[in-house]
N, C-alpha and C positions, 0 to 999 in steps of 0.2 A: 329705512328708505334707500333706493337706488336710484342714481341719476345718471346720463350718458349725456357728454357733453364734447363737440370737438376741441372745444381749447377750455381748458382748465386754467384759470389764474388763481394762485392765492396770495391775498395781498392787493393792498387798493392807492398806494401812493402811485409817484412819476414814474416806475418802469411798469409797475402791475396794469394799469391804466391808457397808460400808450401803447402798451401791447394789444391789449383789447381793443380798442379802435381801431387797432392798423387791421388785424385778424377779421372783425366783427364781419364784413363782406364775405367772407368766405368760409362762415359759418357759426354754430352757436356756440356762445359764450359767458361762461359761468365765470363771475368773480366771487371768491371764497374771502373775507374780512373776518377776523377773531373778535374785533372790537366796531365798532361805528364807522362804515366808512369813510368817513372823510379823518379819522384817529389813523395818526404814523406817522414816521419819523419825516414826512416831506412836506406836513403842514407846517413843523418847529423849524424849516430850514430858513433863516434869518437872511443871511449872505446874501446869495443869488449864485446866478449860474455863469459860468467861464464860456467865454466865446470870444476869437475872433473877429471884430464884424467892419472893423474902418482899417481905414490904408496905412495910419498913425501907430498900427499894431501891426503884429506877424504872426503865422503861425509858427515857424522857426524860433520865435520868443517865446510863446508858451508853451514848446515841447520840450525849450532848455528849459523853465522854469520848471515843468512838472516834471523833468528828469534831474535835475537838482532836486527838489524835494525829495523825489523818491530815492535821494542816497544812493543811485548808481544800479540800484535794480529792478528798474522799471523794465516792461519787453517795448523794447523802440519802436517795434513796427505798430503794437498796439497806440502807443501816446500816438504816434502820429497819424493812424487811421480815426482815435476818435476826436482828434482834435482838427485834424480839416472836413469832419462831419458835423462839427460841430454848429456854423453857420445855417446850414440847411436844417437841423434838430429847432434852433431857437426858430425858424421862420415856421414850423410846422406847428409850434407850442403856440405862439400868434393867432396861428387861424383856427386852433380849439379855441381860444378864444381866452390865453393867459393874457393878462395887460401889464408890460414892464412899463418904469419911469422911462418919461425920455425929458430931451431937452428943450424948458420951454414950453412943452406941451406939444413939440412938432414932430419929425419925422425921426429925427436922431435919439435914437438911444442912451440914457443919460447912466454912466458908466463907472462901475466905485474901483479901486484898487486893495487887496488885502496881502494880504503877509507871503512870500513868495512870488508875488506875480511882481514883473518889472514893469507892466504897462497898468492902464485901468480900464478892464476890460470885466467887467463883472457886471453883468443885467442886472436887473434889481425890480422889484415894486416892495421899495419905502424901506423897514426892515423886516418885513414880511412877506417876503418872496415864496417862500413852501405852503407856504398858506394860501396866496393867489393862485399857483400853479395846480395845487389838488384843486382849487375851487372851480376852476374851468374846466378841468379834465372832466374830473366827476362830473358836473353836467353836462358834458356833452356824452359822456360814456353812459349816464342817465338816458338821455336822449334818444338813443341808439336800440332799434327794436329787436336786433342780435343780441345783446348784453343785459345778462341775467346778474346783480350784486344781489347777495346774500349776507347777512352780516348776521355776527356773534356766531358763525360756524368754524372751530379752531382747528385745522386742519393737524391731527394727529400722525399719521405714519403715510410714506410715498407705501403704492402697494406693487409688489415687483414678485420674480418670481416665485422668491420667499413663503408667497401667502398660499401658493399654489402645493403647497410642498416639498420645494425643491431647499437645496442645502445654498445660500449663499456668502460667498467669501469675497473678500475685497481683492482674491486673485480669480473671480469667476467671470466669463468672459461673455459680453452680453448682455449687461445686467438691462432688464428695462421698466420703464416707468408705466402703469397702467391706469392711475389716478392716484385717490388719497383716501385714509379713509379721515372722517372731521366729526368731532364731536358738534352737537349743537348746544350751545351755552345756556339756550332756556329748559332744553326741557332734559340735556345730558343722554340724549339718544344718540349713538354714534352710529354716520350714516356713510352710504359706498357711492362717493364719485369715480366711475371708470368715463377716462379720459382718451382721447388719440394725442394730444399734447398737453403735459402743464407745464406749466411755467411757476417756481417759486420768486415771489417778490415780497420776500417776507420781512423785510428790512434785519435792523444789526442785532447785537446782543448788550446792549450797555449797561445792562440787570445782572450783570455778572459780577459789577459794580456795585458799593453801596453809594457813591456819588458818581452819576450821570446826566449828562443834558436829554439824554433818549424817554419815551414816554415809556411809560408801564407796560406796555404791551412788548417790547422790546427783548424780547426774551432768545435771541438766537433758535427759533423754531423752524427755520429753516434747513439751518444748516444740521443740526440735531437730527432731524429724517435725513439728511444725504445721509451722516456719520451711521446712523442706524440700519439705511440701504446700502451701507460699502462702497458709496461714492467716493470721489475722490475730493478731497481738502487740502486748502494752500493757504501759507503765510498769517496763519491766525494768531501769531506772537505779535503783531504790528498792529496794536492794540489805541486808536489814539485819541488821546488828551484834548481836550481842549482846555487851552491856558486860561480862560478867562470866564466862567460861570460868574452868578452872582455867589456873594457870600449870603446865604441865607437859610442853614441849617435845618427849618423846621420846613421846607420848601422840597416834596418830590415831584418828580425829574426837578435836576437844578435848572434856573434859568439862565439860557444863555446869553451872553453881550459878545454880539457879532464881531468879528472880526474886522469888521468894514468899518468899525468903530475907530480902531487904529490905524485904519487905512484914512480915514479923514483925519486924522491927527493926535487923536490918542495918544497919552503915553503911560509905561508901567512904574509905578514907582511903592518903594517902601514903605514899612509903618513908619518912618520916619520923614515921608514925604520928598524920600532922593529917589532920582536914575538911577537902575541898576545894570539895564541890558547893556550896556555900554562894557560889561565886562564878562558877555556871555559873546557877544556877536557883533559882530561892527553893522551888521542892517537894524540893530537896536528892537524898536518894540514891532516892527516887523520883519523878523526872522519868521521861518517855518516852525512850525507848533511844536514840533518834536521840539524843537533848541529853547524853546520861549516856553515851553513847558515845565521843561527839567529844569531851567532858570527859577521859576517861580519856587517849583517844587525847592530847589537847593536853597534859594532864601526862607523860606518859610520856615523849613529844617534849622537855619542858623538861627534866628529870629526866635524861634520857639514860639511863632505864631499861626492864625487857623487860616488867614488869608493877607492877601497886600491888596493893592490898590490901583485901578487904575483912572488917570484922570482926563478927564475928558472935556474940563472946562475952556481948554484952549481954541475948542472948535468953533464957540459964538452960539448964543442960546436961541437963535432963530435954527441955525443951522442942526441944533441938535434935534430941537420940538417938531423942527419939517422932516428933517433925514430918520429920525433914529424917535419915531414916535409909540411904540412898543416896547420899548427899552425906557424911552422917561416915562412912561406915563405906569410902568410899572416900579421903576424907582421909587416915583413919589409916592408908589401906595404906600410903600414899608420907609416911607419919612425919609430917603436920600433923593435932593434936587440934585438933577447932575449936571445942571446948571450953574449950581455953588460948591458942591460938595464932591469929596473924589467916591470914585466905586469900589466896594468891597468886593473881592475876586479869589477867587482860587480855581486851580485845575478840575477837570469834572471828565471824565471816562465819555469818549464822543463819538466815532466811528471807530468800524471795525473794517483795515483794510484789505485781510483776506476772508478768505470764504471757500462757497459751493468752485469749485476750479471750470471753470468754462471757457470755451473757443471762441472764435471771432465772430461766430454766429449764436453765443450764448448757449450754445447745449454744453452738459454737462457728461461726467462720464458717465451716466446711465441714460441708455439711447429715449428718445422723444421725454425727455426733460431736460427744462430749459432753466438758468436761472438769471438774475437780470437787478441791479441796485446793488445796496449794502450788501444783501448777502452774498453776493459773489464775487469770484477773483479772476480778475480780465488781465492783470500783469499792467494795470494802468497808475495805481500807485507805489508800486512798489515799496518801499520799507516805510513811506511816507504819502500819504495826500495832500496834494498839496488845493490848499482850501478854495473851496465853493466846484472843482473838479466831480464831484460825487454826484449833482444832479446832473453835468454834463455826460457823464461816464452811464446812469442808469436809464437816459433816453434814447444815447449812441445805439446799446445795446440791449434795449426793450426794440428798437428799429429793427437791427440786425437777426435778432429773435424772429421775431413779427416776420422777414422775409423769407426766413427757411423753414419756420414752420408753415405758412403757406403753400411751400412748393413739395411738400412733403405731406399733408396734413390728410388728402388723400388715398395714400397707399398704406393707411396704418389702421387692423380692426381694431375695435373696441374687445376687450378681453373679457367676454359675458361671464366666463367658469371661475370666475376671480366669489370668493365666499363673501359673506357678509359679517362684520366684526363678532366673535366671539368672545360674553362676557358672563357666561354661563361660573355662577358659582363663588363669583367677586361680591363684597359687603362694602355696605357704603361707609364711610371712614366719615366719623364726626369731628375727629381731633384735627380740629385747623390748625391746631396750637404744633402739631409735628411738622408742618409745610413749614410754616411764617416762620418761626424759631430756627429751623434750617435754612430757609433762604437768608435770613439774614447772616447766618451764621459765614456762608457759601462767601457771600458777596463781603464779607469785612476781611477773609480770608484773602480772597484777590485781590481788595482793596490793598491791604499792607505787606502782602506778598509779592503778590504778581500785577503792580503797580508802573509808576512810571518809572522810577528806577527798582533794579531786582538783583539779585545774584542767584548763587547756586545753593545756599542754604535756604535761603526762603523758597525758592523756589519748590527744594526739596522738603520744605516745612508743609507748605501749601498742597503738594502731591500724597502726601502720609495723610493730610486731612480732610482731603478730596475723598482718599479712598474708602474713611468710612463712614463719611456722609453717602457716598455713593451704594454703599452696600446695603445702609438703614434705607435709602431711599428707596429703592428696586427691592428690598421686602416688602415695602409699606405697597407700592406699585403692583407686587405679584397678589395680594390677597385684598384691592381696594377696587371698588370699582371708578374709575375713571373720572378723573373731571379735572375742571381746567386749570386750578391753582396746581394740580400735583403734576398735571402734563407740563405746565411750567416749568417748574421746578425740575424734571427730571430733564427738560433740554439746556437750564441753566448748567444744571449739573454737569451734561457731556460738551458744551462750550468749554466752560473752565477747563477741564480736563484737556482738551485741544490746546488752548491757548499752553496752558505750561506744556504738554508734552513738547509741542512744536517751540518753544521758547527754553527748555532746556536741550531741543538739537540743535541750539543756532546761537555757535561759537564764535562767533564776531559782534561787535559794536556797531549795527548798523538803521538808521531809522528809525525808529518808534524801539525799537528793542534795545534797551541799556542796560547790561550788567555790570555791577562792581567791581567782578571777576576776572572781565575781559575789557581793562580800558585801553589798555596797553594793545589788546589787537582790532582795533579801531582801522576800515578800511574805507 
């Protein structure tokens, strides 16, 4: 099948979504989803979103804090362009029709604080904010007689001029984006979207992982078609952690325990039931994730245990059942009241701060594509995110998208002579047992390799065993025909391979990147 479409989205969280409405007026609109649309990393987001919005705050506060997190390599003009956007972002998400906590039930916004920020400035509904915020979107992007959602269509390869015959190299100048093409999950027909803009909103990779808070779908497929189109990629070593999942082994994606947890009063402590941040960081259990991570990680190390603790009974058991009622009320299914009882915790693989490399307006280096959320790198976090920043960050600039693809969206044909996928001579491959047994394999490698702390041998342990899962993989690929667990798998695959590449060029101590090797050049 061939479809033409003027705005191509794929992906259906907070930047894929806001784009489409902003666009939807000015023409049609295809959103491509791999999984159920309302499935992605924006309905797990717990926290809430960063803003500005009372006199009590500044923007000048949250630019130092998010340029403190970001370990000194954040791009300054960017923090500060999306964070006095920010106010106008949250009032736009209101009248789709997201509903935050406020105070009271009135007019004031009721406001948490978490690990980096000096004020309390974090929107919220409950601790399920990613979940509220798809929930309004979507339907109003439902709603909308422009806006075609499509779901379980897994958007396979960007089509550029590669497909046409031509030689492309990551020094070819001009590269452009023409659509995608996308398997369809039921029936494994892979079909030709030519587009005049897409946009990928394809969230992170935290399946590169074998413990992640990200859901299954998470498979870095985004950025996999840039790497495969000779786009350009940034800062995919900045890999981050969240300090705090639950302990619960038999449980994938791990589940998260918000940070706004410890912003209400939370604290981290030992199997032996002591403080320990006290001797990581004078901001204690609210340090930035990087510190509070590698903290957790170095006790558990000494301890020779699977996770530590964090306790939460200090907050008052109304406060917890009203605030934090997704979090107890899944406690108590696996028998911890957290009410009486402290939290089992360990770090869990969480965002991924660089990505597709994109401008102020979200287009990427290959012309009329655009990328927007997790997958991409705006120079807003720099070596570090600093928390609940991320839905701020992917509305800013699903906005910023939305504007210039508008003003542009016009003077771009659709590229009719683009072929239709070629699968002529490929067998269908029964052995599920060669996917699942390499992915796992992929992601325990990262896991204990290219982890929160790393050096130069693991790293270099990690790359020697990359490369021959990579080469079983792209046989299995050359002679199979196509479907979604092996398309998976092969973008897991060119993720990983990023993250070390770019994490063995990067000779300093900074952010989310921590080698063994290099403590001593700590900048």
């Amino acid at each position: 099948m061939r479809y033409e479409v003027d705005f191509l989205v794929v992906g259906s969280g907070i930047a894929g979504l806001s784009f489409a409405l902003k666009v939807a007026p000015y023409g049609k609109v295809c959103i491509l989803t791999k999984g159920d649309a309302a499935e992605g990393s924006t309905r797990y987001a717990q926290g809430g979103i960063a803003a500005v919005m009372y006199d009590s705050d500044s923007f000048d506060k949250h630019i130092h804090d998010t340029l403190v997190a970001g370990d000194g390599i954040c791009d300054r003009e960017v923090v500060e362009m999306t964070i006095r956007e920010a106010p106008d972002r949250i009032r736009e998400l209101v009248q789709y029709g997201v509903n935050f906590d406020r105070e009271g039930g009135g007019d004031r916004f009721d406001l948490h604080r978490e690990g980096g920020h000096s004020e309390f400035r974090i929107l919220h509904h409950k601790d399920n904010t990613g979940e509220e915020i798809e929930r309004g979107l979507l339907e109003a992007a439902r709603r909308h007689p422009n806006i075609d959602i499509k779901e379980r269509q897994f958007a396979i390869d960007i089509i550029t001029q590669h497909h046409l015959g031509q030689r492309v190299t990551k020094h070819t100048p001009g590269i452009e984006c023409y659509g995608v093409y996308a398997l369809d999950c039921d029936t494994n027909r892979i079909d030709t979207y030519l587009a005049k803009v897409t946009l990928l909103a394809t969230g992170g990779m935290g399946n590169v992982y074998s413990t992640t808070t990200t859901p299954v779908i998470s498979t870095g497929d985004g950025v996999a078609m840039v790497h495969r189109a000779r786009g350009v990629l940034s800062d995919l070593e900045f890999m981050q952690f969240h300090p705090t999942s639950l302990y619960n082994p038999a449980e994938k994606p791990a589940f998260l325990i918000t940070e706004a947890m410890r912003g209400a009063g939370a604290v981290l402590k030992d199997r032996n039931g002591k403080e320990f941040m006290q001797k990581y960081d004078e901001r204690l259990s609210l340090a930035p994730r990087d510190i509070v991570a590698r903290a957790i990680d170095n006790e558990m190390k000494l301890s020779g245990k699977d996770y530590l603790y964090l306790d939460a009974r200090g907050i008052g058991k109304k406060h917890l059942i009203e605030g934090f009622p997704t979090i107890y009320a899944k406690c108590l299914s696996i028998g911890i009241d957290i009410t009486r009882d402290m939290i089992p915790i360990r770090p869990a693989a969480h965002y991924q701060c660089g990505g597709i490399k994109v401008d102020r307006n979200g287009e990427s280096s290959i012309k009329h594509l655009y990328a927007a959320g997790e997958c991409s790198c705006t120079g807003l976090h720099g070596g570090n995110r600093l928390a609940s920043n991320s839905l701020l960050e992917a509305v800013v600039y699903a906005h910023n998208a939305a504007m210039s693809a508008i003003e542009t969206v016009g003077d771009i044909p659709f590229k009719s002579e683009v072929p239709d996928w070629n699968a002529e001579g490929m067998v269908l491959n029964e052995e599920m047992v060669l996917i699942t047994q390499t992915k796992h394999e992929l992601q325990e490698i990262m896991w204990n390799y290219v982890g929160i702390v790393r050096s130069d041998l693991r790293l270099q342990r990690a790359f020697d065993r990359l490369n021959l899962i990579f080469r079983e993989t792209e046989d299995l690929y050359n002679r199979s025909v196509l479907t979604e667990p092996l398309s998976e798998l092969r973008n897991l695959i060119a993720c990983s391979y990023l993250i070390i590449k770019m994490a063995r060029a990067r000779r300093e101590n900074v952010g989310l990147h921590y080698s063994l090797d290099l403590i001593e050049k700590k900048v």
